[in-house]
py3Dmol code that shows the C-alpha trace and the ligand (Angstrom):
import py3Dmol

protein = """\
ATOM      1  CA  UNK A   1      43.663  67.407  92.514  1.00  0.00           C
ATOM      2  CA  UNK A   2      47.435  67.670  91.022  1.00  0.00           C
ATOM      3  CA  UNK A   3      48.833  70.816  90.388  1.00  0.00           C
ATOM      4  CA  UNK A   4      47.960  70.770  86.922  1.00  0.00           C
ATOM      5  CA  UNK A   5      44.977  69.978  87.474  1.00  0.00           C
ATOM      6  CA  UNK A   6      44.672  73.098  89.637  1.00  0.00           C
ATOM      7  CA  UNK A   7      46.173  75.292  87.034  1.00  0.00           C
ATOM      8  CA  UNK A   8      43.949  73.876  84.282  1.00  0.00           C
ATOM      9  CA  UNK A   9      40.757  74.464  86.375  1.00  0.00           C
ATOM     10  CA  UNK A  10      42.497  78.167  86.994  1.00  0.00           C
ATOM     11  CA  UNK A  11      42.250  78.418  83.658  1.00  0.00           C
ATOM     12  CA  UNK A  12      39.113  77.533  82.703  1.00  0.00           C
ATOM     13  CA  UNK A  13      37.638  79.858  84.900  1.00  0.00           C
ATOM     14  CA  UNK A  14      39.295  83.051  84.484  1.00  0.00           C
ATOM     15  CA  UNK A  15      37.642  82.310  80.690  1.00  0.00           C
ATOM     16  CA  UNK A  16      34.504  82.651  81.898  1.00  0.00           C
ATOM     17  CA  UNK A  17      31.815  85.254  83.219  1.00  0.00           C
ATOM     18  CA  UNK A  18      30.823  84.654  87.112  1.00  0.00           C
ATOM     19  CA  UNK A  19      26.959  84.449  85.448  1.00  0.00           C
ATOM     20  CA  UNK A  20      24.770  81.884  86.623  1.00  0.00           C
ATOM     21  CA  UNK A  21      23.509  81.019  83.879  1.00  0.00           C
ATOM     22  CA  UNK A  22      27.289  79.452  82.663  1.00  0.00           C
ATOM     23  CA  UNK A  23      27.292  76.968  85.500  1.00  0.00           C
ATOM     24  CA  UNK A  24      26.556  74.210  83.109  1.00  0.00           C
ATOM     25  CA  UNK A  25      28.880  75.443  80.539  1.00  0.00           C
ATOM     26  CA  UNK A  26      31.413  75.939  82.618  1.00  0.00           C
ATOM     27  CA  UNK A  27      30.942  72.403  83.992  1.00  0.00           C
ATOM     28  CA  UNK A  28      31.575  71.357  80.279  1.00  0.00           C
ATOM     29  CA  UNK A  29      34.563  72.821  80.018  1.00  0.00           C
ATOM     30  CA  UNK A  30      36.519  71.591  83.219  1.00  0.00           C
ATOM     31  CA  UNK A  31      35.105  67.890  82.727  1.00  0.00           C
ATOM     32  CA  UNK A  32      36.847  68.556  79.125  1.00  0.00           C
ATOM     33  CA  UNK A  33      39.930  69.857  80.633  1.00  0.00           C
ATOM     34  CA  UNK A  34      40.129  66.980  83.196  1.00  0.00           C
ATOM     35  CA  UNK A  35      38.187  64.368  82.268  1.00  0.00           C
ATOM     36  CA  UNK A  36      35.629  64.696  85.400  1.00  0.00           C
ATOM     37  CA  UNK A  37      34.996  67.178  87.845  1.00  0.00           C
ATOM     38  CA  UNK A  38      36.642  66.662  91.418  1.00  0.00           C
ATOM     39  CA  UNK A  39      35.192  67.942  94.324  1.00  0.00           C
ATOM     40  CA  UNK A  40      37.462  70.845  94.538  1.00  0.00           C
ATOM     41  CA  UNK A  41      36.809  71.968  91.148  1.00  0.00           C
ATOM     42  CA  UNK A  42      32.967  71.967  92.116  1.00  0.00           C
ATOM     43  CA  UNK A  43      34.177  74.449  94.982  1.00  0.00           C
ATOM     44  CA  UNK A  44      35.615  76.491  92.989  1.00  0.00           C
ATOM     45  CA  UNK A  45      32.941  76.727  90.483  1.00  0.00           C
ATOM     46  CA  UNK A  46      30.511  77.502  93.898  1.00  0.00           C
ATOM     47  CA  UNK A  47      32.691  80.213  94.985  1.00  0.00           C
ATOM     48  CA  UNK A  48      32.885  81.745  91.616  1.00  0.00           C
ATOM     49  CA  UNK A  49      29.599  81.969  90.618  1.00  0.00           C
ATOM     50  CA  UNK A  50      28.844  83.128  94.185  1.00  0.00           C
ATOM     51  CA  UNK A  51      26.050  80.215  94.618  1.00  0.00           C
ATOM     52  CA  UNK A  52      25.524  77.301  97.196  1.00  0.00           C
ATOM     53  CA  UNK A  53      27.768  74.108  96.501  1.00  0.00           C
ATOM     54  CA  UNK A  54      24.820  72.291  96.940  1.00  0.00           C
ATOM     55  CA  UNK A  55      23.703  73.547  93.670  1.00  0.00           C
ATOM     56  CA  UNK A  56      27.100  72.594  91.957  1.00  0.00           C
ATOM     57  CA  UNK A  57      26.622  69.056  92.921  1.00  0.00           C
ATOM     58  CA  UNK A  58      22.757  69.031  92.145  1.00  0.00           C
ATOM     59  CA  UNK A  59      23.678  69.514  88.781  1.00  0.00           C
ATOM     60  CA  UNK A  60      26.368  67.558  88.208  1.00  0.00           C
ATOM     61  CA  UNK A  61      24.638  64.530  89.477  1.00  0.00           C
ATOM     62  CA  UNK A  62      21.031  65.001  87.432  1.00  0.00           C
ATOM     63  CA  UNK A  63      23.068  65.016  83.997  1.00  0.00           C
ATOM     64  CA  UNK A  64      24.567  61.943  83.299  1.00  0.00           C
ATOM     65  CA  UNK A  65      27.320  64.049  81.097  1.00  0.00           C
ATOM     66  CA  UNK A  66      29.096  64.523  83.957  1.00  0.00           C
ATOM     67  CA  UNK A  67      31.839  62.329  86.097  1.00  0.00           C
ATOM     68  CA  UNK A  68      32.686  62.270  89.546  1.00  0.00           C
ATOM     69  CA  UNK A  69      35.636  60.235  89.082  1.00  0.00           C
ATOM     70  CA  UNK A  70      38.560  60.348  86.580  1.00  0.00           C
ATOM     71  CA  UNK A  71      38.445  57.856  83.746  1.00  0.00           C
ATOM     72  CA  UNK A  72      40.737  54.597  84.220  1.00  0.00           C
ATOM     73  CA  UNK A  73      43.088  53.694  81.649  1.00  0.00           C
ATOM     74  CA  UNK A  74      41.045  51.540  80.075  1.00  0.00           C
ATOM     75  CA  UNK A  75      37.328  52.992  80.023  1.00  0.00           C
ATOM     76  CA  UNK A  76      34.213  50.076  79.490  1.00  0.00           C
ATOM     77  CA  UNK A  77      31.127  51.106  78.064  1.00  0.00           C
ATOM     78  CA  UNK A  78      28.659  48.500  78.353  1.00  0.00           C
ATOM     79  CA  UNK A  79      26.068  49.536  76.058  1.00  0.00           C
ATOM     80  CA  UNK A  80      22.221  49.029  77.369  1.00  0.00           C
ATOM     81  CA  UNK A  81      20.327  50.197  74.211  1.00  0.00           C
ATOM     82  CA  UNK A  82      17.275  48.264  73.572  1.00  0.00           C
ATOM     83  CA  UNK A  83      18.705  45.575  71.570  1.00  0.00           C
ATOM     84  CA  UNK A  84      21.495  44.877  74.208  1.00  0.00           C
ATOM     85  CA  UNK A  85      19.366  44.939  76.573  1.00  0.00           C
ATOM     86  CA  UNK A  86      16.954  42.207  74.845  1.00  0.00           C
ATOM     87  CA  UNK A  87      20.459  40.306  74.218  1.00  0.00           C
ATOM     88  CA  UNK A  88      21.975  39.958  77.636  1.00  0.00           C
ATOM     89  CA  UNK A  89      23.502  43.754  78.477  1.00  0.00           C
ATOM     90  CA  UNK A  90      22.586  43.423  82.047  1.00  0.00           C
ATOM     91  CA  UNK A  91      24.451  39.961  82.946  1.00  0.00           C
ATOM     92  CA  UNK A  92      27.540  41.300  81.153  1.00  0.00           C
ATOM     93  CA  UNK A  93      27.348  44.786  82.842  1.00  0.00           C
ATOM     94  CA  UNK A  94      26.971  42.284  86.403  1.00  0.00           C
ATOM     95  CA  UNK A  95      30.360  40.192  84.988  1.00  0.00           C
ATOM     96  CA  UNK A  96      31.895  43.111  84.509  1.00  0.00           C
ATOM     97  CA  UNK A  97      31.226  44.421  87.922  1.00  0.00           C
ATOM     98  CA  UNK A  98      32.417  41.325  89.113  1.00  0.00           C
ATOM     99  CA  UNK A  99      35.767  41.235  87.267  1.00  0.00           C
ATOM    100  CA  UNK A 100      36.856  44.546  87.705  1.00  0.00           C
ATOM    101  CA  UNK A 101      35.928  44.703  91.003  1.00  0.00           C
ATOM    102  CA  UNK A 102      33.791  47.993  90.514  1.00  0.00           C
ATOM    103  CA  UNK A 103      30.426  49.141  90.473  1.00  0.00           C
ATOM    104  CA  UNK A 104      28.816  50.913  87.035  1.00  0.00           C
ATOM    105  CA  UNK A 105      30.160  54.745  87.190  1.00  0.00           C
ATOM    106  CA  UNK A 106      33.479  53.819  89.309  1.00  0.00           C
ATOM    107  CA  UNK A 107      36.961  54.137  88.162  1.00  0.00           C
ATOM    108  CA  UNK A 108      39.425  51.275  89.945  1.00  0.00           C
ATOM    109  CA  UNK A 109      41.501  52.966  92.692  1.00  0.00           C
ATOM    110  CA  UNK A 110      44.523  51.792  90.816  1.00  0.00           C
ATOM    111  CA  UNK A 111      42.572  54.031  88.031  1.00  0.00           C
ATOM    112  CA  UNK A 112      43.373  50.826  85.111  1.00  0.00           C
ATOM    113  CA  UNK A 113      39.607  50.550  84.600  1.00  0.00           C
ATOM    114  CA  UNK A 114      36.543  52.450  84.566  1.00  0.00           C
ATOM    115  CA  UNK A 115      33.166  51.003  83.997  1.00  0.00           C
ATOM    116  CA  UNK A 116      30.015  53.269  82.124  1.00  0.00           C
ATOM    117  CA  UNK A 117      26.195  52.200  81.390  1.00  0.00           C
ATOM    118  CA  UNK A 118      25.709  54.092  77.638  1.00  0.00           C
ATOM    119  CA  UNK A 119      22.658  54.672  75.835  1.00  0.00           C
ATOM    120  CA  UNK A 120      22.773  52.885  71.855  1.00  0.00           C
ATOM    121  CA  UNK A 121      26.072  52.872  70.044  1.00  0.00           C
ATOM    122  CA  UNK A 122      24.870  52.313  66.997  1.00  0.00           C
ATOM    123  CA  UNK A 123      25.965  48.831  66.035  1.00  0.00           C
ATOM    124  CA  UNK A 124      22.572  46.983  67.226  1.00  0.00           C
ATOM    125  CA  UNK A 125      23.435  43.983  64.683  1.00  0.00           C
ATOM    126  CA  UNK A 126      26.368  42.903  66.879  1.00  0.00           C
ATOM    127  CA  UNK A 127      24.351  43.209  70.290  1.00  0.00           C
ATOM    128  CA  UNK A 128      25.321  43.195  73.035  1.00  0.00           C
ATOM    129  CA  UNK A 129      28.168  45.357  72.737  1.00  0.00           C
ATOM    130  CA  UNK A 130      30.792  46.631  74.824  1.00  0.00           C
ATOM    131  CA  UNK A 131      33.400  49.130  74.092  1.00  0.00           C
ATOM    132  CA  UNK A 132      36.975  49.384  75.733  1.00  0.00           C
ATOM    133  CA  UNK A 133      38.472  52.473  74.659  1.00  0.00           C
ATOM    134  CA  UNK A 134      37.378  52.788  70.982  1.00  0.00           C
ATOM    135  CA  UNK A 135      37.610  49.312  70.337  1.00  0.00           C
ATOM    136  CA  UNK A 136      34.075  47.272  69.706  1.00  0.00           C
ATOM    137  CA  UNK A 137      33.741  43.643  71.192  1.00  0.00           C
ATOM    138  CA  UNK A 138      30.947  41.897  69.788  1.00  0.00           C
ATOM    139  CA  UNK A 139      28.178  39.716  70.807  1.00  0.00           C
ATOM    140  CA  UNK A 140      29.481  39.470  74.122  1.00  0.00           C
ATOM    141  CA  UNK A 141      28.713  36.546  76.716  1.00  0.00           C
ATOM    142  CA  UNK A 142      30.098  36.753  80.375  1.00  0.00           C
ATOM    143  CA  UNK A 143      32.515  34.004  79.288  1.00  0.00           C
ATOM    144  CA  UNK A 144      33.805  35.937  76.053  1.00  0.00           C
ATOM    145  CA  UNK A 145      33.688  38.965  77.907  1.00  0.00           C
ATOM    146  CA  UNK A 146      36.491  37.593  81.061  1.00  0.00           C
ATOM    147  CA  UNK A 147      38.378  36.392  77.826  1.00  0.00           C
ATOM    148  CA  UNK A 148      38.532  39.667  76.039  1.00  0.00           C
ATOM    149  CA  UNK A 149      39.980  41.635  79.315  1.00  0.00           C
ATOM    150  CA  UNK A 150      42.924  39.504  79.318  1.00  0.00           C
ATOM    151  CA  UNK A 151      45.267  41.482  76.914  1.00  0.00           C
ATOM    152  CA  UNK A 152      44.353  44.885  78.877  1.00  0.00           C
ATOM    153  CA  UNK A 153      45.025  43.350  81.811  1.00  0.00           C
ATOM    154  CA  UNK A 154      48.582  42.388  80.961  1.00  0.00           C
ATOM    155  CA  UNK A 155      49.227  45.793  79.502  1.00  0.00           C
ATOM    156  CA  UNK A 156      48.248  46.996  83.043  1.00  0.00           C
ATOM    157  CA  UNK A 157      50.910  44.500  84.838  1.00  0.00           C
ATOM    158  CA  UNK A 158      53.373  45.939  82.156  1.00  0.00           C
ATOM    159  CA  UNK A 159      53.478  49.258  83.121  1.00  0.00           C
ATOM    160  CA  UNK A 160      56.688  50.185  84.621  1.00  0.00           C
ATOM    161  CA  UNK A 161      55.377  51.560  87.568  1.00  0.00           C
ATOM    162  CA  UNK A 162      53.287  47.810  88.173  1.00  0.00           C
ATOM    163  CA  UNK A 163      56.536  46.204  88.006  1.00  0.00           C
ATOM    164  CA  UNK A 164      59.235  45.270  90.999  1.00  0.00           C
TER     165      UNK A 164
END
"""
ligand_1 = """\
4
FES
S 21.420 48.784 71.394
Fe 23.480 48.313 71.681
S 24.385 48.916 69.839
Fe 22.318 49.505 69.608
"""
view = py3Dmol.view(width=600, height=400)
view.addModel(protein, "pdb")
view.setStyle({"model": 0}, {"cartoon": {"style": "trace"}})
view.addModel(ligand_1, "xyz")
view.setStyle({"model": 1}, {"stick": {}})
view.zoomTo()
view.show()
């Protein structure tokens, strides 16, 4: 964790009760905060409420609310509702894997992209969908879908800190 990381968990819990019962709450919060819970946060949160880490973890893996790892840059829904499903979800969640190198729920270590599995987003008429950031790509194919990463990509390789 960075330092501000640290002082933004530090934060979050001196706002709360050390009540059981505000574990998941709690959780809420510092996944808010951060953007995902790191290991050290989830030791904190143990220590705090005075209850096994075990627990901590237990939870945070049974809801799929929570993240493990921090979001890349550029975070890929793919969505798996029913009718992206029915229209070919699965192969472009597998091209995805494929491009970026990642499995479903990682974040690259480089942190440019991180891919997600989500439930119905609501535009079934332009299945199968994926979403990078807010943006919508339509009626994906695995070909399409190699096409449409190329612009985040470069922004990636234009970062200054990407450059030599
Ligand atoms: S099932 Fe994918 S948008 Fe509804």
């Amino acid at each position: 964790m960075t330092v501000t990381e640290k002082d933004k968990l530090s934060e979050v819990i001196s706002k709360c009760k050390p009540e059981r019962g505000n574990l998941i709450p709690l959780l809420q919060e510092i996944q808010a905060e951060l953007g995902y819970l790191p290991q050290e946060a989830m030791q904190e949160v143990a220590s705090f409420l005075d209850i096994p880490k075990v627990e901590v973890y237990g939870v945070v893996t049974f809801y799929n609310q929570f993240r493990l790892a921090p979001l890349g840059k550029h975070h890929v829904r793919v969505c798996m509702g029913t009718a992206c499903h029915l229209r070919g979800g699965k192969l472009i969640l597998e091209a995805l894997e494929r491009e970026l190198s990642i499995k479903v729920g990682q974040t690259a270590p480089d942190r440019s992209f991180s891919l997600e599995r989500v439930a119905c987003v609501g535009c079934c008429m332009l299945a199968p969908v994926v979403l990078i950031g807010e943006e919508i790509h339509p009626k994906m194919t695995p070909f399409k879908m190699e096409e449409d990463l190329i612009p985040y990509r470069q922004e990636i390789d234009e970062l200054p800190e990407n450059s030599n």
